[in-house]
mmCIF file of the N, C-alpha and C atoms, coordinates in Angstrom:
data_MODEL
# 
_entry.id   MODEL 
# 
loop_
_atom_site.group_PDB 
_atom_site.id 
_atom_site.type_symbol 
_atom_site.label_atom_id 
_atom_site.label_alt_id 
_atom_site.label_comp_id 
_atom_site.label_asym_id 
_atom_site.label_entity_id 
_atom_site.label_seq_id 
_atom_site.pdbx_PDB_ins_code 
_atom_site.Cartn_x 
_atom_site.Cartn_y 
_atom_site.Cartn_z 
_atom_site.occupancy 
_atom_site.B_iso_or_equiv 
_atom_site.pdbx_formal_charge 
_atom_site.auth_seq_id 
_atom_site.auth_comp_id 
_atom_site.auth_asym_id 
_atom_site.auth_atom_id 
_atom_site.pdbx_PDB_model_num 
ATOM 1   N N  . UNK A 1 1  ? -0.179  -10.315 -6.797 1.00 0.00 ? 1  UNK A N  1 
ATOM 2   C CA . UNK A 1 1  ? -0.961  -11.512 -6.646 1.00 0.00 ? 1  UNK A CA 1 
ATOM 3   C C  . UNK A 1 1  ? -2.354  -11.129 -6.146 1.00 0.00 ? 1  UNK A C  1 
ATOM 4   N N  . UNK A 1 2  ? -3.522  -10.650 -7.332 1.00 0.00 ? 2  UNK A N  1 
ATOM 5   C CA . UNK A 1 2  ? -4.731  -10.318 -6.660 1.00 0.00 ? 2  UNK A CA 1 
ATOM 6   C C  . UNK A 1 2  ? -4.988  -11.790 -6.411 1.00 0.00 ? 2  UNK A C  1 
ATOM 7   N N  . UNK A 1 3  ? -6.328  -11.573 -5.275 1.00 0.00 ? 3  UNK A N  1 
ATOM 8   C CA . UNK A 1 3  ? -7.092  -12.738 -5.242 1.00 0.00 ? 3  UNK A CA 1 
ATOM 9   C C  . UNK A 1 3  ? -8.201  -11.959 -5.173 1.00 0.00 ? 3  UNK A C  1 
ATOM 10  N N  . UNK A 1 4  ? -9.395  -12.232 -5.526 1.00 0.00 ? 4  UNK A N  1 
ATOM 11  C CA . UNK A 1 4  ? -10.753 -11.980 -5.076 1.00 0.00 ? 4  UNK A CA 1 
ATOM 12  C C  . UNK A 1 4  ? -11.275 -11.900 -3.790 1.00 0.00 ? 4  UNK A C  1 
ATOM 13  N N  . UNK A 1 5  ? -10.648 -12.853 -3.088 1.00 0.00 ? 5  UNK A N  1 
ATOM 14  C CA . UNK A 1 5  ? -10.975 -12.952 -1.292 1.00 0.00 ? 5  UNK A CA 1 
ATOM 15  C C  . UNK A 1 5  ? -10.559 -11.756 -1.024 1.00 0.00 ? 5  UNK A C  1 
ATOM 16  N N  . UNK A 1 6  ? -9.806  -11.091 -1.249 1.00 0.00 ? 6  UNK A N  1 
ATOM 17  C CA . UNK A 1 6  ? -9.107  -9.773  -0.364 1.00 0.00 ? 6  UNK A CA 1 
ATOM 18  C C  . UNK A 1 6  ? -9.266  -8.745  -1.194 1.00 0.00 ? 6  UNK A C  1 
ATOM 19  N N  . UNK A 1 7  ? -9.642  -8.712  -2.395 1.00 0.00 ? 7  UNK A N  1 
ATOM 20  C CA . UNK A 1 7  ? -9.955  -7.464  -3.235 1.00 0.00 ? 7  UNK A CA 1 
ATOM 21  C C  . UNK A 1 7  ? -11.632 -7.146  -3.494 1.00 0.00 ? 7  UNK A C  1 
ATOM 22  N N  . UNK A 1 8  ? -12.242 -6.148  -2.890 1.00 0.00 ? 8  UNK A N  1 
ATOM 23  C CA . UNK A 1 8  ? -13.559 -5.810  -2.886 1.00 0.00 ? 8  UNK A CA 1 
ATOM 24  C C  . UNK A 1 8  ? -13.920 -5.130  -4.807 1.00 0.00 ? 8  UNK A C  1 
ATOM 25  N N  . UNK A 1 9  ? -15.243 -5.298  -4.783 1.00 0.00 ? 9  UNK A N  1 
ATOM 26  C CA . UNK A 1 9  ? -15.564 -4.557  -5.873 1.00 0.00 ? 9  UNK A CA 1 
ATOM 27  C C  . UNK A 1 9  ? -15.200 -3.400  -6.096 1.00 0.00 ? 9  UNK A C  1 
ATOM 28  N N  . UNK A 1 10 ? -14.022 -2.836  -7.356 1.00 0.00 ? 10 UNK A N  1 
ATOM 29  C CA . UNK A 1 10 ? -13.873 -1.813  -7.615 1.00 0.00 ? 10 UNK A CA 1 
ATOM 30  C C  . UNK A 1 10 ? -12.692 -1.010  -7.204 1.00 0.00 ? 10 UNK A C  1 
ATOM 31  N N  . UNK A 1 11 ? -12.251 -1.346  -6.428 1.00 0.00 ? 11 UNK A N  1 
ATOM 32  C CA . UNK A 1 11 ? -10.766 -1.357  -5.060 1.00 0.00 ? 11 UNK A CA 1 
ATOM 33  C C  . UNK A 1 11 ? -9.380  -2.301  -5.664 1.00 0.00 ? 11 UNK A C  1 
ATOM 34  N N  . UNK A 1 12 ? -9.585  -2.939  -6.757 1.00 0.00 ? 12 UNK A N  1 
ATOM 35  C CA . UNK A 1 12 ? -7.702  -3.619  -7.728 1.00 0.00 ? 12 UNK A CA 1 
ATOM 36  C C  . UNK A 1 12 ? -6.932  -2.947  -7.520 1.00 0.00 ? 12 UNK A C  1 
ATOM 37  N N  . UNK A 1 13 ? -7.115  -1.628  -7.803 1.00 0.00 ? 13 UNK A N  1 
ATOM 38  C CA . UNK A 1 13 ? -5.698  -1.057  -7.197 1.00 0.00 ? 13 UNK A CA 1 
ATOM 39  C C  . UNK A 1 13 ? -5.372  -0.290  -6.019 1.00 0.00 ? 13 UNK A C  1 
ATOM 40  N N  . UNK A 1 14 ? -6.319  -0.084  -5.451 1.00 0.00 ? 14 UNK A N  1 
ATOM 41  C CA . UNK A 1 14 ? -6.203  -0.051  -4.368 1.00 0.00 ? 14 UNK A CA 1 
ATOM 42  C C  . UNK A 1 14 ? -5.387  -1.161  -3.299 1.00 0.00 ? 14 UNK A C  1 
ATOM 43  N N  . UNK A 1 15 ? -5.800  -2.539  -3.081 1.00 0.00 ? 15 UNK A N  1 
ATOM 44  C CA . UNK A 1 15 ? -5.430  -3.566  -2.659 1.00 0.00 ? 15 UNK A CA 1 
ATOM 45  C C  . UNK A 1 15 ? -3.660  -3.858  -3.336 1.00 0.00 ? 15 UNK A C  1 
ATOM 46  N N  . UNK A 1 16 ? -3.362  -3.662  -4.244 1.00 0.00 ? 16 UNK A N  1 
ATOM 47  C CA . UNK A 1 16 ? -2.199  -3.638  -4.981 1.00 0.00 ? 16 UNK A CA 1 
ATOM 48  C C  . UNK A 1 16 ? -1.328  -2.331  -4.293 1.00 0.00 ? 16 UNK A C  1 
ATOM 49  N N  . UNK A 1 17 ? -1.823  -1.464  -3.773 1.00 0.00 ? 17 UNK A N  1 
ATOM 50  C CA . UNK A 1 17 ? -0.842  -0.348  -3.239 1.00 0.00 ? 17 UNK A CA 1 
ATOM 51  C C  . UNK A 1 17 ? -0.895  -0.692  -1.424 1.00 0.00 ? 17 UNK A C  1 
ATOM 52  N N  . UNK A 1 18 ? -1.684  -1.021  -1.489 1.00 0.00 ? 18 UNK A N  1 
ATOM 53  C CA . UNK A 1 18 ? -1.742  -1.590  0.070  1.00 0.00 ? 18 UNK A CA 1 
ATOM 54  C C  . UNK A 1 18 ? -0.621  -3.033  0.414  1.00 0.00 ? 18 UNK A C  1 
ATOM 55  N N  . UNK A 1 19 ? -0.744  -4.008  -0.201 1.00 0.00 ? 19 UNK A N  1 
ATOM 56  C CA . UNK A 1 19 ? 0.215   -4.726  -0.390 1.00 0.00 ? 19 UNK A CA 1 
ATOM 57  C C  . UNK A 1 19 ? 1.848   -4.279  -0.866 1.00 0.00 ? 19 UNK A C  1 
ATOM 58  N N  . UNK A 1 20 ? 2.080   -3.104  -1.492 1.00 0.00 ? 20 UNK A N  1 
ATOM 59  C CA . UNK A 1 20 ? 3.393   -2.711  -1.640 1.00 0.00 ? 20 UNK A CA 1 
ATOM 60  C C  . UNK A 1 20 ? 3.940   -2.179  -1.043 1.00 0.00 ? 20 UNK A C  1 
ATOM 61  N N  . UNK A 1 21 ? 2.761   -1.138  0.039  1.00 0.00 ? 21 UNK A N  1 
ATOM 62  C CA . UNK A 1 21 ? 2.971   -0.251  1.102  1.00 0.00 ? 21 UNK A CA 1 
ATOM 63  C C  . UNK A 1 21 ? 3.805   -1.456  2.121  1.00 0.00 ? 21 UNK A C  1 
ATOM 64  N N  . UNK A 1 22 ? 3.141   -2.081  2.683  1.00 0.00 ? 22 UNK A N  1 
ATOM 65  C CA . UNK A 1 22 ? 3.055   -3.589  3.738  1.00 0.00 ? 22 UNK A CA 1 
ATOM 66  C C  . UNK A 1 22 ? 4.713   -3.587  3.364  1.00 0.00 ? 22 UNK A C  1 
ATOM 67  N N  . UNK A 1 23 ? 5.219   -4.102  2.068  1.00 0.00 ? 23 UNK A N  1 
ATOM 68  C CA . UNK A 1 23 ? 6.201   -4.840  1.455  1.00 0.00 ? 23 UNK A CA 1 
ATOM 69  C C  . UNK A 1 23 ? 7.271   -4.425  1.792  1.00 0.00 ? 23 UNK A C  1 
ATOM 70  N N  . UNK A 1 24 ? 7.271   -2.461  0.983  1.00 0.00 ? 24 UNK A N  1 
ATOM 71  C CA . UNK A 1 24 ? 8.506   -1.719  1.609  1.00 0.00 ? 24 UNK A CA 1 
ATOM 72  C C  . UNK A 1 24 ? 8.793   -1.531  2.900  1.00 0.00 ? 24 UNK A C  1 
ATOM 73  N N  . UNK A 1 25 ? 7.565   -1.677  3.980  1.00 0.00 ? 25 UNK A N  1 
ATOM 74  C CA . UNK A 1 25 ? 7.977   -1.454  5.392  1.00 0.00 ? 25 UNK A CA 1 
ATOM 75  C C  . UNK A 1 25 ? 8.595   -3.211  5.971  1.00 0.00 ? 25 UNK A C  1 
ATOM 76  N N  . UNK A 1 26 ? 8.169   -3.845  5.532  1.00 0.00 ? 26 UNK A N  1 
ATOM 77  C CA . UNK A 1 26 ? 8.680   -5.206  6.204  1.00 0.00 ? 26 UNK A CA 1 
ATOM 78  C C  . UNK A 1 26 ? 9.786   -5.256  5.437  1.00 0.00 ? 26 UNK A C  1 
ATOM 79  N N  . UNK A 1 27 ? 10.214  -5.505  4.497  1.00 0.00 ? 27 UNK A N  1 
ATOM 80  C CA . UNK A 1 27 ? 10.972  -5.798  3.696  1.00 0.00 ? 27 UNK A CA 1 
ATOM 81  C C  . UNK A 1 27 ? 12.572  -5.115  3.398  1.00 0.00 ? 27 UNK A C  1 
ATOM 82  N N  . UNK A 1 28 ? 11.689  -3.610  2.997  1.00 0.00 ? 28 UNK A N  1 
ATOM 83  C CA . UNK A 1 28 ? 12.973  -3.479  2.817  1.00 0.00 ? 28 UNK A CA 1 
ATOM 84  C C  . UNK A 1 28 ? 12.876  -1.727  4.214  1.00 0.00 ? 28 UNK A C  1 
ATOM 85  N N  . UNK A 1 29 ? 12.486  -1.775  4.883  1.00 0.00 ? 29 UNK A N  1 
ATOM 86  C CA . UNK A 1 29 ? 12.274  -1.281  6.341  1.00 0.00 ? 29 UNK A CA 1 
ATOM 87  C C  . UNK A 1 29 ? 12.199  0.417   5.528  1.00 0.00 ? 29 UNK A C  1 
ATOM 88  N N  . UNK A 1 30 ? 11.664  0.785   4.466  1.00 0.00 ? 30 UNK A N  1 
ATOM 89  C CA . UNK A 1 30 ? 11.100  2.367   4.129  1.00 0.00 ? 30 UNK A CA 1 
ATOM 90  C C  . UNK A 1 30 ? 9.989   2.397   4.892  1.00 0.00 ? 30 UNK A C  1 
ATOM 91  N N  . UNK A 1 31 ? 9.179   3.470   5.462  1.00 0.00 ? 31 UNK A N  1 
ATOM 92  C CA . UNK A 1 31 ? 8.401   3.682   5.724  1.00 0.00 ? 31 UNK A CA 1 
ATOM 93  C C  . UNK A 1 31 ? 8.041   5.170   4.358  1.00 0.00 ? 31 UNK A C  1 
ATOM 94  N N  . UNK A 1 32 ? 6.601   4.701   3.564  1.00 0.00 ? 32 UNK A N  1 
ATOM 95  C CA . UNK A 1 32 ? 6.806   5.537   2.409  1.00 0.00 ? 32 UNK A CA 1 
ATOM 96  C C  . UNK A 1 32 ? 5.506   6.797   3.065  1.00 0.00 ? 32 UNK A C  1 
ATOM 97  N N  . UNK A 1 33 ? 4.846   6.945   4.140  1.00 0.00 ? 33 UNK A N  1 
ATOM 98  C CA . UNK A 1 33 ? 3.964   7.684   4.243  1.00 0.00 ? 33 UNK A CA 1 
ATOM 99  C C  . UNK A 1 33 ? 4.591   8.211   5.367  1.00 0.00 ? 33 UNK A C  1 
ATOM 100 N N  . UNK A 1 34 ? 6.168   8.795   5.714  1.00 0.00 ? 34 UNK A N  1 
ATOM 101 C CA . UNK A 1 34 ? 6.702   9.556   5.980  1.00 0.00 ? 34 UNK A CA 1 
ATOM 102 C C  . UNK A 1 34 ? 7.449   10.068  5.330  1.00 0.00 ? 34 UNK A C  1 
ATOM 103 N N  . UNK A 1 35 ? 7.214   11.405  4.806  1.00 0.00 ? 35 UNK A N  1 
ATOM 104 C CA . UNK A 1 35 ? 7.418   11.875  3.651  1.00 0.00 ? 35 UNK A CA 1 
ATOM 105 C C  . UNK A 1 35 ? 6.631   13.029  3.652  1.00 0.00 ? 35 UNK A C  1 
ATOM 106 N N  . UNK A 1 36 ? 7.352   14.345  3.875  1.00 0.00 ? 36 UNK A N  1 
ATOM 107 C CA . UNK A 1 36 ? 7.728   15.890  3.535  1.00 0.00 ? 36 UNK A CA 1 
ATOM 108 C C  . UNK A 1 36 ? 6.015   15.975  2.689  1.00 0.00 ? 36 UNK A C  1 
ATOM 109 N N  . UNK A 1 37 ? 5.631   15.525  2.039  1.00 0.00 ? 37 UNK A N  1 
ATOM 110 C CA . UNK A 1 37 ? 4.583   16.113  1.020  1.00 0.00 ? 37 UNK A CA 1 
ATOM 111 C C  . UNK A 1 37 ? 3.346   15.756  1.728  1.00 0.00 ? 37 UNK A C  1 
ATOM 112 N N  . UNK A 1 38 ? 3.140   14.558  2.590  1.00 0.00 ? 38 UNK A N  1 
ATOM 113 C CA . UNK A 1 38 ? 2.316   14.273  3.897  1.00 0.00 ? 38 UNK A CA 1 
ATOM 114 C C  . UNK A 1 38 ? 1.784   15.316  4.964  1.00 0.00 ? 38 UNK A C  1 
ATOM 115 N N  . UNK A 1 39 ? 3.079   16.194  5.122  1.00 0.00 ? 39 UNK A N  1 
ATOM 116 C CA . UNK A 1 39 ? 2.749   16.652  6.545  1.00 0.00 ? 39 UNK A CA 1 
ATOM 117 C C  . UNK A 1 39 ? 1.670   17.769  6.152  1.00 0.00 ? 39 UNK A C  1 
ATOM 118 N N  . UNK A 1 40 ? 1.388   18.171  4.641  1.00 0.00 ? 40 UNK A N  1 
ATOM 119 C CA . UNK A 1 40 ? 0.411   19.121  4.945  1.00 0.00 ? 40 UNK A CA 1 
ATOM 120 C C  . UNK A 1 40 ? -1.126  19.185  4.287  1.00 0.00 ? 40 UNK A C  1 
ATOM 121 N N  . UNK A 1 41 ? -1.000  17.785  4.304  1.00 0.00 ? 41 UNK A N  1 
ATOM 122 C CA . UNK A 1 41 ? -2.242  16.451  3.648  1.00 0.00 ? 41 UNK A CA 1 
ATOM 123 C C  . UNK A 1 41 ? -3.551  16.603  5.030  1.00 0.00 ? 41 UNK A C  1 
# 
């Protein structure tokens, strides 16, 4: 569900991975930026 209010110029998908990030941690309680391929980011 983009809206324009919350999506800056150029940033669509950006705002779309930010919202899914949000989703799996409330939702269904993953935390996806803990994760083995992170730690040497």
């Amino acid at each position: 569900m983009q809206r324009d209010w919350w999506t800056f110029d150029g940033t669509g998908e950006v705002t779309v991975n930010i919202f899914t990030l949000h989703a799996m941690n409330i939702i269904c309680h993953i935390q996806p930026w803990i994760h083995p391929w992170l730690d040497e980011q």
